[in-house]
C-alpha positions in Angstrom: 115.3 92.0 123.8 117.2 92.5 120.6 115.5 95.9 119.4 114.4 96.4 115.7 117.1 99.3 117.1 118.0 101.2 113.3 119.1 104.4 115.3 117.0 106.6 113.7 115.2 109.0 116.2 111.7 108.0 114.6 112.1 104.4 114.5 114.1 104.5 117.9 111.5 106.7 120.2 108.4 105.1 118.3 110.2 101.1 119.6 110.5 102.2 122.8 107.3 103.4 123.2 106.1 100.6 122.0 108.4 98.5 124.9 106.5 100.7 127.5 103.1 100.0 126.5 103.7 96.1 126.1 105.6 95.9 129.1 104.7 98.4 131.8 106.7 99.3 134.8 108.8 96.1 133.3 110.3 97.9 130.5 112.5 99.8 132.8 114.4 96.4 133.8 114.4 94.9 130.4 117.7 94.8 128.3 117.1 96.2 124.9 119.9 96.4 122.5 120.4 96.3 118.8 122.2 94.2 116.3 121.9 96.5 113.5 124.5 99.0 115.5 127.0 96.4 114.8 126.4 94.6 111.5 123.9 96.9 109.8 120.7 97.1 108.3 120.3 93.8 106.4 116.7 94.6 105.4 114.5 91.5 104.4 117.4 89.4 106.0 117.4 91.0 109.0 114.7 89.2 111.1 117.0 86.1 110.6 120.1 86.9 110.8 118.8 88.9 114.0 117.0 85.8 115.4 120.2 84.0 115.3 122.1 86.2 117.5 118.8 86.3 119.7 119.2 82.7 119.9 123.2 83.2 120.5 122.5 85.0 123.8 120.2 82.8 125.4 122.6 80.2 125.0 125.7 82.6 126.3 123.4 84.3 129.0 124.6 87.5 127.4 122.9 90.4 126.3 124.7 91.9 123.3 125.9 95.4 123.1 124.8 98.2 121.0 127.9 100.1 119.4 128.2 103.6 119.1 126.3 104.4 121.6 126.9 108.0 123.2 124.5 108.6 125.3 120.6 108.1 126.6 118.2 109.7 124.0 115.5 111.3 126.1 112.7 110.2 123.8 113.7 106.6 124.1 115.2 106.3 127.6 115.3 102.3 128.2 118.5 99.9 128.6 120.5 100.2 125.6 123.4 97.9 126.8 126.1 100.6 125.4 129.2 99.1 124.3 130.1 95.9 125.7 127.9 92.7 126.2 126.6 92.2 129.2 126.2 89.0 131.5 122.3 88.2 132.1 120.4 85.2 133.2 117.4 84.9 130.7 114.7 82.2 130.2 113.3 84.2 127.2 114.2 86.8 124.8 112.6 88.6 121.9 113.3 89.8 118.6 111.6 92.6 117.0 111.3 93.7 112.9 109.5 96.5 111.9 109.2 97.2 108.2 107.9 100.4 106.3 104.0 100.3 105.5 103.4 99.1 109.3 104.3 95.5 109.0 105.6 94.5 112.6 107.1 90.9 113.8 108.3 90.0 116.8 109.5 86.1 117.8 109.7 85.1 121.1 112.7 82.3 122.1 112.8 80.7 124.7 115.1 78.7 127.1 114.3 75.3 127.5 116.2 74.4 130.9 114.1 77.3 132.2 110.9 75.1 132.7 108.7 78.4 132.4 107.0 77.9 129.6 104.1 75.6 128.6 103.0 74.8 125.3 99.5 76.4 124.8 96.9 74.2 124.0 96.0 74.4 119.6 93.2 76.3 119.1 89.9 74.8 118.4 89.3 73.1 115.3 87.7 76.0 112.9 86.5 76.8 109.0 87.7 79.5 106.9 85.0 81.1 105.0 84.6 83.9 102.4 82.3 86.6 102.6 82.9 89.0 100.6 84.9 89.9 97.4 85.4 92.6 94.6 87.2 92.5 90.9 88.3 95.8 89.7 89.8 94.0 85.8 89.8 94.9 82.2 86.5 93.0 82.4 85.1 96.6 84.2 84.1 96.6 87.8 83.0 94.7 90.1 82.2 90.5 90.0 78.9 90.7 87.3 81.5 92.3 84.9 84.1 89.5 85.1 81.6 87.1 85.2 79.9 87.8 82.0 83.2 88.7 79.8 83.8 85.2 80.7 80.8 83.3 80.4 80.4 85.4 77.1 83.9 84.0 76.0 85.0 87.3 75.6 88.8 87.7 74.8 90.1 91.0 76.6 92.6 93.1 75.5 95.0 94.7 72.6 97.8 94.5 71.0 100.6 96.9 72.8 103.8 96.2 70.4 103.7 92.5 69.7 102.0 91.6 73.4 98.5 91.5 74.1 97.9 93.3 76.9 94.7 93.8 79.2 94.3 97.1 81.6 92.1 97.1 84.0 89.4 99.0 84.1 88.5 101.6 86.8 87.8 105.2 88.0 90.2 106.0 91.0 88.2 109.0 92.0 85.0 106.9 92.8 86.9 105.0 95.4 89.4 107.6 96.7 89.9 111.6 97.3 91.7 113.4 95.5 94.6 114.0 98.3 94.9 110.4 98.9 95.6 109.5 95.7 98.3 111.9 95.3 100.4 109.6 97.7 99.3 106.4 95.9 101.0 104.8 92.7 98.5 103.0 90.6 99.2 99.9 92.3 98.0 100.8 95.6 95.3 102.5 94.4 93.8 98.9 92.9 94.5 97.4 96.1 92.6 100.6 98.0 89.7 100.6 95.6 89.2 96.7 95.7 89.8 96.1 99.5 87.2 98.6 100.5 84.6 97.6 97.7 85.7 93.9 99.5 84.9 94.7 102.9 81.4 96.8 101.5 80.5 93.5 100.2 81.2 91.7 103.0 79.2 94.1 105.5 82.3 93.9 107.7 84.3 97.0 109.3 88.1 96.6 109.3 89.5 96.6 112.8 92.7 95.8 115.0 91.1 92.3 114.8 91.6 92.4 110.7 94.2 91.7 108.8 95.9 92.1 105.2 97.8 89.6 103.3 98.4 91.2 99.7 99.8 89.0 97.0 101.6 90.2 94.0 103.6 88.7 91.2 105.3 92.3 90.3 104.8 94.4 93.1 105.6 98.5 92.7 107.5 98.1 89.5 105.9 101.2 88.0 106.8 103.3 91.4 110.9 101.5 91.1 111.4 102.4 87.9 109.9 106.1 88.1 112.5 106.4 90.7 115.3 105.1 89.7 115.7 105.8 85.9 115.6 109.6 86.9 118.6 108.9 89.2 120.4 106.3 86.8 119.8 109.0 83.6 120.9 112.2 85.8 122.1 111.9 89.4 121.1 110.8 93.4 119.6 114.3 94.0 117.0 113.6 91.0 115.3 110.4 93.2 111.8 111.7 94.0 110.6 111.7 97.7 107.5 111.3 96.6 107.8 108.5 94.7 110.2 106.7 97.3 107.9 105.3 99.7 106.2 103.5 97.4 109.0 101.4 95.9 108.4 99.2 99.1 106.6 96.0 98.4 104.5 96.2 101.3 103.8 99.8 100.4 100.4 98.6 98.7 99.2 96.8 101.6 100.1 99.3 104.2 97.8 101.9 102.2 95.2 99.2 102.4 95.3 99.2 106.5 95.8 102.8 106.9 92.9 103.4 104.5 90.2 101.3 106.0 91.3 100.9 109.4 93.2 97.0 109.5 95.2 97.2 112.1 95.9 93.1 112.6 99.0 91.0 110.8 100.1 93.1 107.7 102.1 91.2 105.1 102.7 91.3 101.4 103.5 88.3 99.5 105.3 87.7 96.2 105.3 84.1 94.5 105.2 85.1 91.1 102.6 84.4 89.0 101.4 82.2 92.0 101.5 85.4 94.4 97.5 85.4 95.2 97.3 82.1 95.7 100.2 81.9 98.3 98.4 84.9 99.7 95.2 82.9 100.3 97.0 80.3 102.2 98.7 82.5 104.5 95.5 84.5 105.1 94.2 80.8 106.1 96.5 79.4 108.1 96.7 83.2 110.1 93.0 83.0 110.8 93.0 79.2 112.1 96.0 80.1 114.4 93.7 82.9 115.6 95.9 85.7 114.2 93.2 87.8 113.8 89.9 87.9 113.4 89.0 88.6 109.5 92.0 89.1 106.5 91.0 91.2 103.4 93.3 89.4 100.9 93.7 91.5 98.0 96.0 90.3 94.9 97.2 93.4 92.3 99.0 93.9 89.3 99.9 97.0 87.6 101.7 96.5 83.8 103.9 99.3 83.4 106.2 99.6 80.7 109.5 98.2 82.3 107.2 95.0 83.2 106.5 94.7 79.6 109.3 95.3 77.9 111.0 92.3 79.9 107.6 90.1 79.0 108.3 91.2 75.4 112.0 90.4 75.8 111.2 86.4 76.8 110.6 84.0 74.4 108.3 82.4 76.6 105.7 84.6 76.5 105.5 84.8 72.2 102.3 82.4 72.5 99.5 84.0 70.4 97.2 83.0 72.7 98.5 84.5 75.3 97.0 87.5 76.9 99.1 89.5 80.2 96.5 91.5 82.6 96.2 94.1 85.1 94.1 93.6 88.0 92.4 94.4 91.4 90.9 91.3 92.8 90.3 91.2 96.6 88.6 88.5 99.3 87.4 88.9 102.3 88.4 85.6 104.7 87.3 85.4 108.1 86.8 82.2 110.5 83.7 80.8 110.4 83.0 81.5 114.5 83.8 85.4 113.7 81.2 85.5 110.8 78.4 83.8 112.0 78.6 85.6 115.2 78.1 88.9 113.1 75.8 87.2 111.5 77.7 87.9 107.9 76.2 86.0 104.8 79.2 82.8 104.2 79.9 83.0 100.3 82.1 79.8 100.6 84.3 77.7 102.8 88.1 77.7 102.2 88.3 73.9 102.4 92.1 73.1 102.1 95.3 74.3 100.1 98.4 72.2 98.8 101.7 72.9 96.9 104.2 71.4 95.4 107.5 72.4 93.3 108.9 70.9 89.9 112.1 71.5 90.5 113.0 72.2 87.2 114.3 75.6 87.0 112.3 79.1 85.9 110.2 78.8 82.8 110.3 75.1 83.3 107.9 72.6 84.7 107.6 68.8 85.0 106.8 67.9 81.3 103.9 65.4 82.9 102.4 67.4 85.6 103.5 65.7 88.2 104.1 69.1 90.6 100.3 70.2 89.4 99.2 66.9 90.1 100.5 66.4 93.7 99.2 70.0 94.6 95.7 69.5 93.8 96.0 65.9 95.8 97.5 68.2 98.5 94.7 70.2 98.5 92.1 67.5 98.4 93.5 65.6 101.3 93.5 68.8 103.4 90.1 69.4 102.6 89.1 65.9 103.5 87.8 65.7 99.8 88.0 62.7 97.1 88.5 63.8 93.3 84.5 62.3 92.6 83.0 64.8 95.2 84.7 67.4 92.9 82.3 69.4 90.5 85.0 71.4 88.9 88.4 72.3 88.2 89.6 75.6 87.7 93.0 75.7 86.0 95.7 78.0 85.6 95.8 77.6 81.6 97.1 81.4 80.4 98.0 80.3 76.5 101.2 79.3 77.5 102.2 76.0 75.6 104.9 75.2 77.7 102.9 75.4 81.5 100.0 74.7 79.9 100.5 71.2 78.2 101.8 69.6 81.9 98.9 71.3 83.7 96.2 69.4 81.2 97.8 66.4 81.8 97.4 66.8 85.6 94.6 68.2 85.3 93.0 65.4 82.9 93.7 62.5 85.2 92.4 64.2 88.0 89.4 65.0 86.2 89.0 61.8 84.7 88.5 60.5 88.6 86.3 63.0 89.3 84.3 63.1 86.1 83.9 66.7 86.3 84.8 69.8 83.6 87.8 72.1 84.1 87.3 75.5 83.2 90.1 78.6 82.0 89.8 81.7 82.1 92.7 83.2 81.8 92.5 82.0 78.1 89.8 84.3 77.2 90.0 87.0 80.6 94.0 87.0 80.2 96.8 86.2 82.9 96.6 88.4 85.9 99.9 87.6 87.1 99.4 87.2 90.6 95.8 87.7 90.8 94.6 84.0 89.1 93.3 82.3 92.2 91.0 85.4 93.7 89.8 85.5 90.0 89.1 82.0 89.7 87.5 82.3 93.0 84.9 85.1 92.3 84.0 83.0 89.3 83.6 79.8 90.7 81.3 81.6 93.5 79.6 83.4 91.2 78.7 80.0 89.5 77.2 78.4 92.2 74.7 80.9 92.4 74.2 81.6 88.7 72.4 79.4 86.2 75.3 78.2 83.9 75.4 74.9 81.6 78.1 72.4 82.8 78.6 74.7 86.1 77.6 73.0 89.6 77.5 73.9 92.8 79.9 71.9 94.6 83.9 71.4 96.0 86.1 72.8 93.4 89.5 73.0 92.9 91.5 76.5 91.8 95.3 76.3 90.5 97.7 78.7 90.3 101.4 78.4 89.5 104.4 80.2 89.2 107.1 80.9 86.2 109.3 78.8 88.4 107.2 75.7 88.7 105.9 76.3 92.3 102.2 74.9 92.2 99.7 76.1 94.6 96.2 74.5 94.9 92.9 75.4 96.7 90.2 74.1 97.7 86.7 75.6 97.7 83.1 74.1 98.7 79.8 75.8 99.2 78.9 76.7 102.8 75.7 74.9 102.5 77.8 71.8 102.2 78.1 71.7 106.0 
C-alpha cells in the first residue's frame, strides 16, 4: 500500500488507524510505505504522480521504501518499509490521498497475470432525481424569492465602481450559532446555510450514505487574500491561523459534511463559471455507480474585493448589461430507488448531461456555437430525448456580447427544432459565477408547478459554460413523465 504517508504524527497515526479498521488482523502483514518521504508533498498532483509509482511496483514486485525513517512511531506501528525497497509478490496494491476538509481517495490497481480479480457486474440501470433544493441570492431567501425577482423581471443589484454587482442576501445567524460561524468565512457559511435549508426541503437526514459535491467558480478567494496580503504587506509570522484552514478549496464543503452529518464521497469542484454544473454531473454519475446513497450538491460564490477588482480589470466584463452575483444555491440528488423507498416527494429527474469544449482559448468561444450546440445534443442523447419533446431552454446568457451571441445561435437552431422558448435569467437575476445551473434549475422546477405564460411542464434543457469555452448541458424532465 503506498500510504497517503505526509509524516506528520496526526496524519500518520489517524492512516494507520484507518489501515486497522479496513483491514483487521491483515494490516499487520500489509506493506505500507510512502512516496511523499522521497519526493514530497506534491499536493493536488499527488494522487497521480503517486498512482504512477503504485503502478511501478506492481510491475517490479517491489514495495518502495520510505526514507528517513528512524524508527516505529508507537501510535502508528504498521510496516513502513524503512529505507530500501523491498522485494514482494503482489496481485494488488493501493494508493491512498487524503486532503484537508475530509476528502479521502483511495484507488485500487491491480495485477492482471494474477487472475484474482473479476470485474463486478454494472450496477442496475437507475434515475437520478431531485428532491429538494434551497436559494440563498440577492433575490432574498429561499426559491419563492428567486422565483418572483425573475418572473417580475427584476434587475438585481448596484453599481460598486463601474461593475454591477449583486450580494446575496441572508442572515447567517438564523442558520448557524454563533461559535460555528466564527470558524466559517462567508463562503462556507452560504454553502452551510443552503445545504441544510436543502436537505430541510428534502425531508432527508444526511448520513455516511450522503454525499457532497460543491461547485465553485472562485472558491475561498475572500479567506486567500485575508491571509496572504497580511503576510505579503508585513511578514510570515502575520499569516492568521484562523483564517488558514479556510484557504483550502474543499474547505466549504468539508464544513458542509461536518455540519450536517455527510459522511459519503466529499469533493469540491471548480470549472469556472461552469463550476455547478460540472458539479451536478459528478453528483450524477457518483449516485448511478452507487457511491452513495443521496449528494447535497451545493454551488457558492462569494465576491470579495480581490475578485472584483480583477472582473473590473477585464475588458470582457465592461458589458452594461452585465450583472456579477453572489450566491448560495444547493440540490439535493438522490437515486430514484433510495427516494422512493423513503418515500421522499421526487421534484424532478436528472435526465442526462453533455459537454463539449471550443477550443478557442479563455474569453473565447466558437463564434457559431458549435461547442453549445454539441453539449445540449450531448445532453439530449443521454437523456434519450429529441429537441421537439423539449418544452424549454434555459440558457446561460449573462449580458456578455461575446458568449452570448454564439450561445443564441446554438441555442436558436436548437430551438427552432424544438419549437419551444428559451429563457435567461442571468440577464435580469445577474451571473452567479458558478451557481447558473442549480439557479436555472430551481426555476425551471419552480415553473412546472407554478402558473406562468409561455412556461410548460416538460424536458428542459439548462446551459452553463465557462470563461474558457467548456460547455456543460443538462437535462431535466418532470418525474411524472415516467
Amino acid at each position: 500500500m503506498n500510504g497517503h504517508g505526509t509524516g506528520t504524527p496526526k496524519n500518520d497515526s489517524a492512516e494507520s488507524n484507518a489501515v486497522r479498521a479496513a483491514f483487521g488482523e491483515a494490516a499487520q502483514k500489509t506493506a505500507l510505505s510512502s512516496s511523499k518521504s522521497m519526493i514530497g508533498h506534491l499536493l493536488g498532483a499527488a494522487g497521480a504522480v503517486e498512482a504512477i509509482v503504485t503502478v511501478k511496483a506492481l510491475v517490479e514486485q517491489i514495495a518502495p521504501p520510505t526514507a528517513n525513517f528512524t524508527g516505529t512511531d508507537p501510535k502508528c506501528g504498521l510496516d513502513a518499509v524503512p529505507d530500501t525497497g523491498r522485494e514482494l509478490a503482489m496481485n494488488a496494491a493501493l494508493s491512498n490521498n487524503f486532503a484537508f476538509a475530509g476528502a479521502n481517495a483511495c484507488v485500487a490497481f491491480g495485477w492482471p497475470s494474477g487472475r484474482r480479480f473479476t470485474v463486478p457486474a454494472p450496477p442496475a440501470a437507475e434515475k437520478v432525481v431531485i428532491t429538494g433544493g434551497a436559494a440563498l441570492t440577492p433575490a432574498g431567501e429561499g426559491i419563492e424569492a428567486l422565483w418572483e425577482a425573475w418572473w417580475q423581471g427584476r434587475r438585481l443589484g448596484a453599481d460598486e465602481d463601474g461593475l454591477r454587482v449583486a450580494r446575496a442576501v441572508f442572515d447567517p445567524a438564523a442558520h448557524i450559532g454563533a461559535r460555528d460561524r466564527r470558524r466559517m468565512d462567508r463562503l462556507s457559511q452560504l454553502a452551510v446555510a443552503s445545504c441544510r435549508a436543502a436537505l430541510a426541503h428534502a425531508g432527508l437526514e444526511a448520513d455516511e450514505h450522503t454525499g457532497v459535491v460543491l461547485g465553485t467558480g472562485l472558491g475561498p478567494m475572500r479567506s486567500i487574500e485575508d491571509f496572504l496580503l497580511p503576510v505579503l504587506g508585513g511578514c510570515p509570522a502575520h499569516g492568521s491561523p484562523a483564517v488558514f484552514p479556510n484557504t483550502v478549496f474543499n474547505a466549504a464543503a468539508g464544513q458542509v459534511a461536518m455540519h450536517v452529518g455527510a459522511k459519503g464521497p466529499t469533493s469540491t469542484v471548480t470549472t469556472g463559471h461552469a463550476a455547478g454544473a460540472s458539479a451536478l454531473t459528478v453528483a450524477h454519475d457518483l449516485l448511478l455507480q452507487h457511491r452513495a446513497e443521496a449528494v447535497l450538491c451545493p454551488a457558492v460564490e462569494d465576491l470579495s474585493p480581490g475578485v472584483l477588482a480583477a472582473y473590473r480589470g477585464l475588458p470582457l466584463f465592461d458589458d452594461a448589461g452585465y450583472t456579477l452575483a453572489e450566491a448560495g444555491i444547493a440540490l439535493v440528488l438522490e437515486r430514484e430507488s433510495s427516494a422512493r423507498a423513503r418515500g421522499a416527494r421526487i421534484l424532478a429527474e436528472f435526465a442526462g448531461h453533455g459537454a463539449a469544449g471550443d477550443a478557442a482559448g479563455i474569453g473565447r468561444w466558437n463564434a457559431q456555437g458549435e461547442g453549445v450546440e454539441r453539449a445540449m445534443r450531448a445532453a439530449l442523447a443521454h437523456a434519450g430525448l429529441t429537441p421537439g419533446e423539449l418544452t424549454g431552454i434555459w440558457a446561460n446568457a449573462a449580458g456578455l456580447t461575446r458568449a452570448d451571441a454564439p450561445e443564441a445561435l446554438a441555442t436558436g437552431r436548437l430551438a427552432a427544432e424544438a419549437r419551444c422558448p428559451v429563457h435567461t435569467p442571468k440577464q435580469t437575476l445577474g451571473e452567479p459565477v458558478g451557481a447558473g445551473a442549480q439557479m436555472a434549475a430551481l426555476l425551471a422546477l419552480t415553473a412546472w408547478t407554478t402558473p406562468a405564460d409561455g412556461v410548460a411542464a416538460g424536458p428542459v434543457l439548462i446551459n452553463s459554460s465557462s470563461l474558457g469555452g467548456t460547455h456543460i448541458s443538462l437535462v431535466l424532465r418532470p418525474a411524472t413523465e415516467n
